[in-house]
C-alpha positions as CSV (number, residue, x, y, z in Angstrom):
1,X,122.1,82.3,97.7
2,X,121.6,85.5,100.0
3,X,118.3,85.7,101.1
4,X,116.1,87.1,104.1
5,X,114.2,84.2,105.8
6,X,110.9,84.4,107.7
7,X,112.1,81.9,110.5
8,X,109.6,82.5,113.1
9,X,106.2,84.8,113.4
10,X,106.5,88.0,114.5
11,X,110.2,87.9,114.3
12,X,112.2,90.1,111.9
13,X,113.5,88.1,108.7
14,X,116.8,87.0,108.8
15,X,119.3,87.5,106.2
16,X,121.5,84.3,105.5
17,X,124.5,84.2,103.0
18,X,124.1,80.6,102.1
19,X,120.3,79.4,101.8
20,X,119.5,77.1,99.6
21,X,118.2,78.4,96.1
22,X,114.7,77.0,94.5
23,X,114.7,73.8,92.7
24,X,113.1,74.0,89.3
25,X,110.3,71.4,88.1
26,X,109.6,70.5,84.4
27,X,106.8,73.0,84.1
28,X,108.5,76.0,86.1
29,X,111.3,78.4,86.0
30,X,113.5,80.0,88.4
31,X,114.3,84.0,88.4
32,X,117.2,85.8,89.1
33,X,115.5,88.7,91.1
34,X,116.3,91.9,90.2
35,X,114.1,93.8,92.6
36,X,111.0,93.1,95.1
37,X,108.3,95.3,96.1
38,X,108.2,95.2,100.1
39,X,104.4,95.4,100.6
40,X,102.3,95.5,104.0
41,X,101.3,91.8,102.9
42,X,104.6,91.1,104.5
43,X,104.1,92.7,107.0
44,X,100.8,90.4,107.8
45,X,103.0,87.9,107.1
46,X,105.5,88.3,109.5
47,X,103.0,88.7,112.2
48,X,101.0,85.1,111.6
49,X,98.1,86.7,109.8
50,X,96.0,85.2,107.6
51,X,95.7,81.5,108.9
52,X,92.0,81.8,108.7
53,X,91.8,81.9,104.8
54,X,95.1,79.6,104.4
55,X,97.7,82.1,103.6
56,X,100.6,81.2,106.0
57,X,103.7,79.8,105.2
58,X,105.2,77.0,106.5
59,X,108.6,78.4,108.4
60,X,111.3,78.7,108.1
61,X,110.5,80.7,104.5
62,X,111.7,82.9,101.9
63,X,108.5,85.2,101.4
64,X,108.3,88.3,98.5
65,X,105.5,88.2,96.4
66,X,106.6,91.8,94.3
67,X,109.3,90.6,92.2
68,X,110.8,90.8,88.6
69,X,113.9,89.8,87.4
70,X,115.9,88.0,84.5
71,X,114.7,83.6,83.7
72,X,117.4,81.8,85.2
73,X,116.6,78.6,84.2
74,X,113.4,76.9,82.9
75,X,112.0,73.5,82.8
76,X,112.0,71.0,79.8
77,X,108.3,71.3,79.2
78,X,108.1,75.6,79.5
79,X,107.5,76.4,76.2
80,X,107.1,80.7,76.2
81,X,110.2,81.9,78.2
82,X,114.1,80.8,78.0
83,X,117.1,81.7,80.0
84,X,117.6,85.8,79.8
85,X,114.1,86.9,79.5
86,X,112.8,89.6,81.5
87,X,109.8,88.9,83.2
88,X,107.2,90.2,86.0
89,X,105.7,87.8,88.6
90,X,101.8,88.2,89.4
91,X,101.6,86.6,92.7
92,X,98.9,84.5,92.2
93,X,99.8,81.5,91.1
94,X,97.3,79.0,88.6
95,X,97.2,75.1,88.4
96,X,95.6,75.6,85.1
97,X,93.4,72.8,85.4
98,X,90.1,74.1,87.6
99,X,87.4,75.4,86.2
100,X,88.3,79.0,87.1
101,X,91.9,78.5,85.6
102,X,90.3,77.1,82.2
103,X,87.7,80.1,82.4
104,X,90.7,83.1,82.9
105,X,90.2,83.3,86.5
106,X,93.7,82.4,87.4
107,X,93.6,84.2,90.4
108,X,90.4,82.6,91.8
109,X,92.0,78.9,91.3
110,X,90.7,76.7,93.7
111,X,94.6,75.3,93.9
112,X,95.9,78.8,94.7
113,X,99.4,79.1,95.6
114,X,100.9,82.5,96.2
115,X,104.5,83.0,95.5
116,X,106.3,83.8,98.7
117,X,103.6,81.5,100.5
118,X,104.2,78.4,98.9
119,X,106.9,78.5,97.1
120,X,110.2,80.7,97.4
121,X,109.9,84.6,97.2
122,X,111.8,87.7,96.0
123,X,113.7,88.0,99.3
124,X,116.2,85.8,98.0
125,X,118.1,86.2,95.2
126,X,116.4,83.6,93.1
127,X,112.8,82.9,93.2
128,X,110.8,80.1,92.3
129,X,107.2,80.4,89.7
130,X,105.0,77.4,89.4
131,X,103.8,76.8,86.0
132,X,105.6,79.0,84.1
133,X,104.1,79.2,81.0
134,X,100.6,79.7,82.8
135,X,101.7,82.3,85.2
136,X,104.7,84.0,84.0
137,X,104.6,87.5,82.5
138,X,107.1,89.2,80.0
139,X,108.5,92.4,80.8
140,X,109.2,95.2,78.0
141,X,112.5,96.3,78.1
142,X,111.5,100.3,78.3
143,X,110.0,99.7,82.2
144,X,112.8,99.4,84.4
145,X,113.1,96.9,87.2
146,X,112.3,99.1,90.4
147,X,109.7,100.5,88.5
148,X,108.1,97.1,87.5
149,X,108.7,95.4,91.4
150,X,106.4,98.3,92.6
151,X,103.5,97.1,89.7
152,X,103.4,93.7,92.2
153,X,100.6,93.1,94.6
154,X,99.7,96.4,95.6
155,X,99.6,97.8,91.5
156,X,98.3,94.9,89.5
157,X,95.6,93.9,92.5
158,X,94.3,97.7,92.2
159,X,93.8,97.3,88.2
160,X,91.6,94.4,88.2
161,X,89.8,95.8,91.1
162,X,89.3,99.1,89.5
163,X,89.0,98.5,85.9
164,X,87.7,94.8,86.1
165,X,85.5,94.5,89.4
166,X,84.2,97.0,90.4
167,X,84.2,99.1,86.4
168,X,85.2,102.5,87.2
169,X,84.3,105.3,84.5
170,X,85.2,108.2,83.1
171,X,82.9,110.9,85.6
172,X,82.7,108.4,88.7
173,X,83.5,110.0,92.0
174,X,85.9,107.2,93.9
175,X,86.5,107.6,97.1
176,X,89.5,105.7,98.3
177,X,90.3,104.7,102.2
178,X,93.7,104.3,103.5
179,X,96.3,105.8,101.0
180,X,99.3,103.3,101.4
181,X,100.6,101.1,98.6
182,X,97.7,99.7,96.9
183,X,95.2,103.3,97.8
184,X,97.6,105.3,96.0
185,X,98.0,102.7,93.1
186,X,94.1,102.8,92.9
187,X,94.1,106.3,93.1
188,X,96.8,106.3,90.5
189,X,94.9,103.8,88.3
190,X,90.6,105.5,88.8
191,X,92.8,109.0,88.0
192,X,93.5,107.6,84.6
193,X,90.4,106.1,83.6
194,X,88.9,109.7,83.8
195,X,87.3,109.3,87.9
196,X,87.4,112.0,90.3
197,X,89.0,110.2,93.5
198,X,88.4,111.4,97.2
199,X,92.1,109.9,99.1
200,X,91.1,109.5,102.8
201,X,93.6,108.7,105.2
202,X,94.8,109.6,108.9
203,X,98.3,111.0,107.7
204,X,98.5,114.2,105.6
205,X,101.9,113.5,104.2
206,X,100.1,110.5,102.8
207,X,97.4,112.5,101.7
208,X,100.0,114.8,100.0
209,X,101.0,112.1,98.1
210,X,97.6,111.0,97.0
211,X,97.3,114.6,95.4
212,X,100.5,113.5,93.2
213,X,98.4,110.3,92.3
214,X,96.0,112.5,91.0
215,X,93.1,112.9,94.1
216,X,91.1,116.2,93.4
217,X,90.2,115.8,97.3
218,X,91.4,114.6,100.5
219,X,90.3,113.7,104.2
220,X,91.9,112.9,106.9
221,X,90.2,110.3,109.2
222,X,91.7,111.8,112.2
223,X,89.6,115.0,111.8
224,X,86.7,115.0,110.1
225,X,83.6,112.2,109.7
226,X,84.6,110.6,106.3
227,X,81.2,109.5,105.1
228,X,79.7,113.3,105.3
229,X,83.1,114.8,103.7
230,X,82.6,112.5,100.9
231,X,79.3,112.6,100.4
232,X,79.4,116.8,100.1
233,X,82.9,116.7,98.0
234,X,80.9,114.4,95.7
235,X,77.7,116.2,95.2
236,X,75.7,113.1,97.0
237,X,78.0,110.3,97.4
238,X,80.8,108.7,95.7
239,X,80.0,106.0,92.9
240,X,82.5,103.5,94.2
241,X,84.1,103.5,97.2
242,X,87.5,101.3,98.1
243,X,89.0,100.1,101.5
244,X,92.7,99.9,100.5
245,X,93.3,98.9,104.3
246,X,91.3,95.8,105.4
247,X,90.3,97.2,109.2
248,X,86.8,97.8,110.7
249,X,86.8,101.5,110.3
250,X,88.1,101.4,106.5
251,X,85.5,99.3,105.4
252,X,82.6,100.8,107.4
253,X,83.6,104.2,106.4
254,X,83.6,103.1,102.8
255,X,80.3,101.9,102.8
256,X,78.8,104.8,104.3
257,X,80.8,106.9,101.5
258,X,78.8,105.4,98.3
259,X,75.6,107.0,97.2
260,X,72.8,104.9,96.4
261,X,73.5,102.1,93.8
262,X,77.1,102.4,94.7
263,X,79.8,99.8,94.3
264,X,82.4,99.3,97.2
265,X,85.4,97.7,96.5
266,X,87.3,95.5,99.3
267,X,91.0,95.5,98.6
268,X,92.3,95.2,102.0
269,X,92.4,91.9,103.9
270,X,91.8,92.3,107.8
271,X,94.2,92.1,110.5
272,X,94.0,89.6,113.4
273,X,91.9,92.5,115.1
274,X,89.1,91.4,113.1
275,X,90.2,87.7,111.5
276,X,88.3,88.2,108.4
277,X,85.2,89.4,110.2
278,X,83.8,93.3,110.1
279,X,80.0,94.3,110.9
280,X,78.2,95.6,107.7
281,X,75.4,98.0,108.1
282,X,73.4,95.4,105.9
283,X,69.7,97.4,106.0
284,X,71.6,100.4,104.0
285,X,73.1,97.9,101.9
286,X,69.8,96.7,101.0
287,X,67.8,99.9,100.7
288,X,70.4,101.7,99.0
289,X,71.2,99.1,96.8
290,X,75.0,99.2,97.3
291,X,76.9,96.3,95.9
292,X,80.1,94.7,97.8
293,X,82.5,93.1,95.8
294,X,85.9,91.7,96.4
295,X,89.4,91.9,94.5
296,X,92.0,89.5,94.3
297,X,95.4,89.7,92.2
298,X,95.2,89.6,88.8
299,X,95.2,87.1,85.7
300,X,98.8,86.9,84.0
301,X,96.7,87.5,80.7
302,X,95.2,90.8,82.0
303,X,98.8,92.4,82.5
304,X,99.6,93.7,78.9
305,X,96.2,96.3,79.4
306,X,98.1,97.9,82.5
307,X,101.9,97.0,81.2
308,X,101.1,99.0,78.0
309,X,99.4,102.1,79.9
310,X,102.6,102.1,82.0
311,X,104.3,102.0,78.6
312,X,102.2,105.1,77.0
313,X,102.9,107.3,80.1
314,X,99.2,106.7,81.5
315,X,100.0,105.0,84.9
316,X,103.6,106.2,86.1
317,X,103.9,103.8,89.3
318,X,107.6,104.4,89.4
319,X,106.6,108.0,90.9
320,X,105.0,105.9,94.3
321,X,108.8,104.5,94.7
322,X,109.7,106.6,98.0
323,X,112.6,104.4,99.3
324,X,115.0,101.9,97.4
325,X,116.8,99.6,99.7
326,X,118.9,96.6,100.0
327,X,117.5,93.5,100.9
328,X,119.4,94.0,104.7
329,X,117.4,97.1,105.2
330,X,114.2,95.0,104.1
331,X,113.6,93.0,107.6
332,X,113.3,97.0,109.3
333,X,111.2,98.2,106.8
334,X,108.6,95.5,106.9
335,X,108.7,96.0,110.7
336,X,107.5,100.0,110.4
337,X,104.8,99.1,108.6
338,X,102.9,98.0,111.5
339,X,102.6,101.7,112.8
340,X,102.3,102.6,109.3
341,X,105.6,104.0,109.2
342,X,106.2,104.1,105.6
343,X,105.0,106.8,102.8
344,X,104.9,105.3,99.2
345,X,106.3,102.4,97.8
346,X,109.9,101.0,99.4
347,X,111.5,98.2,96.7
348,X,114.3,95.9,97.4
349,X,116.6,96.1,94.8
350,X,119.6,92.8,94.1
């Protein structure tokens, strides 16, 4: 198959016309991928991030973790999909056997494996899900592929943090930092449920887009001290605040954003910068009563909720797609990211 391989860290993937395609096991499938989401989780990726909490794949390796397709083939014991279904891939991958697996925390299982990490991702042409009656998810025909590759990490990790973890209302005042894939899918996401979002970022073309999301305010970082321009947008202080970005500044500034008895929301995983470590003003924590909380992915069985307010014209994440390109363009794009050189959502599409 034609895929672009990871082959060494912080080295461009390489496109090959001849890599080996997935084999599938008795409880997985294999799908023909129809287009991938490139998301700055690639990007980490690429540069040998994320050793410390055991996402790094072994190289050389097929990564992607945003894809959809058609079921290529399936193995004797899947039971819910066949050969020509369409389907969406959440990223996180169940053994259905742990405790958090048998209690609907698939994407808490202590046996985690992402897909693009472990096994073979939507950079190829055909891509690999463990388990596929546990972790596959069926796509309605009315939501086109480039539409549903942009629902991947960045969407579906925004949904259970907003709506699940950290239970935005109708009348909260969110503010969100860093406006890239998954800050404008939040902002997309808090907009619907009836919040009032403050976008902060340092680029105002990403800040114009945020207003398309559906932000009634934004600040740039560059220019003004975030914590004071949220707390006097918000009338004393946003309800829950969200670092979409996973660096010092995001997360601090967040914090600082929430007025008391406020929730923040930690999307963003950190860059080698910090390895997973960021100073928390802990005595405001305390005396304000401010709660942390963390998101990761979301479980396979949560996805008909967001699928069918995609459906019903209530989330439109086919308006973040900025950029459509093939999967030689992909290796560039991934690249940009690291001086946050993209605007929106960028998909591969086969």
């Amino acid at each position: 198959m034609k895929a672009a391989v990871l082959e060494a860290f912080k080295s461009p993937m390489k496109v090959h016309d001849n890599w080996p395609e997935p084999e599938c096991g008795p409880d997985d499938a294999i799908v023909k991928v129809e287009a991938n989401g490139v998301c700055r989780s690639d990007w980490h990726v690429c540069e040998g991030d994320w050793g410390w909490i055991g996402l790094q794949p072994e190289l050389p390796h097929v990564i992607g973790h945003e894809f959809c397709g058609v079921v290529e083939e399936v193995g004797a014991n899947v039971k819910t999909f066949k050969k020509g279904d369409r389907v969406i891939c959440p990223f996180n991958f169940g053994c259905g056997t742990c405790s958090f697996c048998h209690s609907g925390h698939q994407n808490t299982c202590l046996n985690f494996e992402g897909a693009g990490f472990v096994r073979s991702g939507g950079y190829g042409q055909y891509a690999e899900v463990a388990r596929a009656d546990l972790n596959l998810v069926s796509l309605p025909e009315s939501i086109p592929f480039v539409e549903a590759a942009s629902m991947g990490c960045r969407f579906m990790t925004s949904f259970h943090g907003i709506v699940d973890q950290a239970r935005v209302g109708a009348g909260d005042w969110v503010s969100i930092h860093g406006c890239g894939g998954i800050g404008l899918a939040a902002t997309q996401i808090a907009t619907a449920l009836g919040a009032s979002v403050i976008a902060v970022d340092i680029n105002d073309e990403t800040l114009a887009m945020a207003k398309q999301m559906g932000a009634v305010a934004t600040v740039n970082a560059a220019k003004e001290n975030v914590p004071e321009a949220v707390v006097e947008l918000s009338g004393g202080g946003a309800h829950v605040s969200v670092d979409a970005l996973g660096i010092a500044t995001t997360c601090i500034n967040s914090v600082m954003s929430l007025r008391n008895r406020g929730r923040h929301l930690q999307i963003g995983l950190t860059t080698q910068d910090e390895q997973g470590y960021v100073s928390l003003p802990v005595d405001v924590m305390v005396a304000r009563e401010l709660e942390f909380v963390g998101t990761i992915g979301m479980q396979p069985q949560r996805y008909p909720s967001m699928l069918n307010m995609v459906e019903t014209g209530k989330l439109t994440p086919g308006k973040m797609v900025t950029n459509v390109v093939s999967i030689d363009e992909a290796a560039n794009v991934i690249t940009s990211m690291g001086s946050y050189g993209t605007v929106g959502t960028t998909v591969v599409k086969w």
